[in-house]
C-alpha positions in Angstrom: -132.9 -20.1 -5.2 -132.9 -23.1 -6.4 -130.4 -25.7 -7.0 -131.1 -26.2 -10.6 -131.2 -21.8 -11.4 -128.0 -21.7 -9.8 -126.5 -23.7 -11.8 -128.1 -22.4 -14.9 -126.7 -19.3 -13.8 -123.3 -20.6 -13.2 -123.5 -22.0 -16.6 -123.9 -18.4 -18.4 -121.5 -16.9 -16.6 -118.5 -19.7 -17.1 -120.1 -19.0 -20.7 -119.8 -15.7 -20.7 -116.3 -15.9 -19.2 -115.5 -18.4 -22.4 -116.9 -15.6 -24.6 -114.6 -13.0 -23.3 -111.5 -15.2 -23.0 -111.7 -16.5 -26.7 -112.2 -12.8 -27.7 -109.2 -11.5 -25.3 -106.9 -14.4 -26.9 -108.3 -13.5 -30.4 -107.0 -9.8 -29.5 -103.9 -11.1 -28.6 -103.0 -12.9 -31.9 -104.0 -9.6 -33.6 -101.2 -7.9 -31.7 -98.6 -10.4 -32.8 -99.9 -14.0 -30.3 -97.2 -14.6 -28.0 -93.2 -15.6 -27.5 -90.9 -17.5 -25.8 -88.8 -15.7 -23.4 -85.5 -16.0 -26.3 -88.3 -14.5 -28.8 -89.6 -11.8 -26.3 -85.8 -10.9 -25.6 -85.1 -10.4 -29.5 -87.8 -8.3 -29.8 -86.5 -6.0 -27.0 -82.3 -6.5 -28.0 -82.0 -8.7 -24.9 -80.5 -11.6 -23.8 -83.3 -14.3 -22.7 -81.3 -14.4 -19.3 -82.6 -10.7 -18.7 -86.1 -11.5 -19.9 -86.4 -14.6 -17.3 -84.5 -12.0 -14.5 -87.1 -9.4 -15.9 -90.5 -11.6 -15.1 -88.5 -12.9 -11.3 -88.5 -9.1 -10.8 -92.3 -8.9 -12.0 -91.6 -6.2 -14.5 -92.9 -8.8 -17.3 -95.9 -11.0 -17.1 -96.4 -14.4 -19.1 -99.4 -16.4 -19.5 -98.2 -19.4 -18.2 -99.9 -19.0 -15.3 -103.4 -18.6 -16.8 -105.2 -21.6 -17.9 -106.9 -19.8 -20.9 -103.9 -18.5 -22.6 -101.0 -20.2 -24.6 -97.3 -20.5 -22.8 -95.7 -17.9 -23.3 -94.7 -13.5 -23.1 -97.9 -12.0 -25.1 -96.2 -9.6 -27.9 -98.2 -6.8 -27.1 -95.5 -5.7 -24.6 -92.6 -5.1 -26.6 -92.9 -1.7 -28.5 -90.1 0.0 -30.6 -87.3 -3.0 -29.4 -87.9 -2.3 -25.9 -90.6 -3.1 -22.8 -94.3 -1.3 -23.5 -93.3 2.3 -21.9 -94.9 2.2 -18.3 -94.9 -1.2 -17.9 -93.5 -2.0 -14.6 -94.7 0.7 -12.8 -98.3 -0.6 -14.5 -97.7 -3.8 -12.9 -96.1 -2.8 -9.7 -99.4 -0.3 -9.3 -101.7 -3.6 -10.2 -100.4 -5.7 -7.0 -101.3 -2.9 -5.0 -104.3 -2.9 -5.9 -104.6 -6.7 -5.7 -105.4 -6.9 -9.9 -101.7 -8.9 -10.9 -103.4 -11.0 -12.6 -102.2 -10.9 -16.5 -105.5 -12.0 -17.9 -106.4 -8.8 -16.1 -103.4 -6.8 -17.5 -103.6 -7.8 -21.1 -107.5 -7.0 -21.1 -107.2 -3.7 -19.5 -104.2 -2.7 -21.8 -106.2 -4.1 -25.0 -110.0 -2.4 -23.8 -111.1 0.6 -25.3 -111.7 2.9 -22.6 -114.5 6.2 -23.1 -113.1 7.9 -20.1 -109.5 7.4 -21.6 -110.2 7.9 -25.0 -108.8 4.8 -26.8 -107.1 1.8 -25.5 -104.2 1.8 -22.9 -102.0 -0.3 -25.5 -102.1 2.8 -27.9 -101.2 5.4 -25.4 -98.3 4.0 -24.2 -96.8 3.2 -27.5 -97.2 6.8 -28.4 -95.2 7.3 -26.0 -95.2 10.7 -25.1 -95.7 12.4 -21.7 -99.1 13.3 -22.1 -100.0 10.0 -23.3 -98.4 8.2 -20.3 -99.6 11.1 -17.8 -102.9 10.1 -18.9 -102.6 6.0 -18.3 -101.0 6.4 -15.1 -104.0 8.4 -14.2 -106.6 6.6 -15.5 -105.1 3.1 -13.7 -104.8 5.0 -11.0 -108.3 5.9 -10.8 -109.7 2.6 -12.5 -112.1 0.6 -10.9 -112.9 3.7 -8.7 -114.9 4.9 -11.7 -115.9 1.5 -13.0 -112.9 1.9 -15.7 
């Protein structure tokens, strides 16, 4: 290959990647955009000390880390004035499988899965058993099945 169709090809796909972040960040916004760690802790009747010891103890994830997303604790994972139901055990399940990433998290919690049925996001805030039964195991099983 040459040098010239490689980087063509490298070219789509940061392209693509673009594409996917802008419609991933879009999604985001639709779900509320994101907070501060004192806004994410009023949205969960917390004190902003326990949201900062929450994300130490990785049962939170910000975007900070992710150059395509604004500062901050994406909305998304406050349901009802507490955590997204499932949430650390989602996250502690993700570093096993080497997928903490939460570019990675917010996407797979806001996709619209077939083998699931609907997206991730609107299981757990149902919040019944069945409805987490069947998140745990579909992340369980995803990227086994090609999600």
């Amino acid at each position: 290959m040459e040098e010239s169709d490689r980087e063509e090809i490298l070219a789509r796909l940061r392209g693509r990647g673009e594409e996917a972040l802008k419609r991933l960040a879009f999604e985001v916004e639709a779900e509320g955009g994101f907070a501060s760690p004192a806004e994410f802790a009023a949205l969960i009747r917390t004190s902003e000390s326990e949201v900062l010891a929450m994300l130490a103890r990785g049962e939170l994830i910000d975007a900070s880390d992710d150059g395509g997303f604004s500062d901050g604790i994406p909305e998304l994972l406050a349901w009802e004035g507490k955590p997204l139901p499932l949430l650390p055990w989602l996250l502690e399940r993700a570093d096993r499988k080497g997928m903490r990433d939460s570019l990675f998290m917010v996407d797979y919690l806001l996709a619209d899965f077939e083998l699931l049925g609907g997206r991730p996001l609107d299981f757990l805030r149902e919040g019944s058993k069945r409805s987490l039964d069947l998140v745990e195991e579909h992340f369980c099983r995803f990227g086994e099945m090609g999600g």
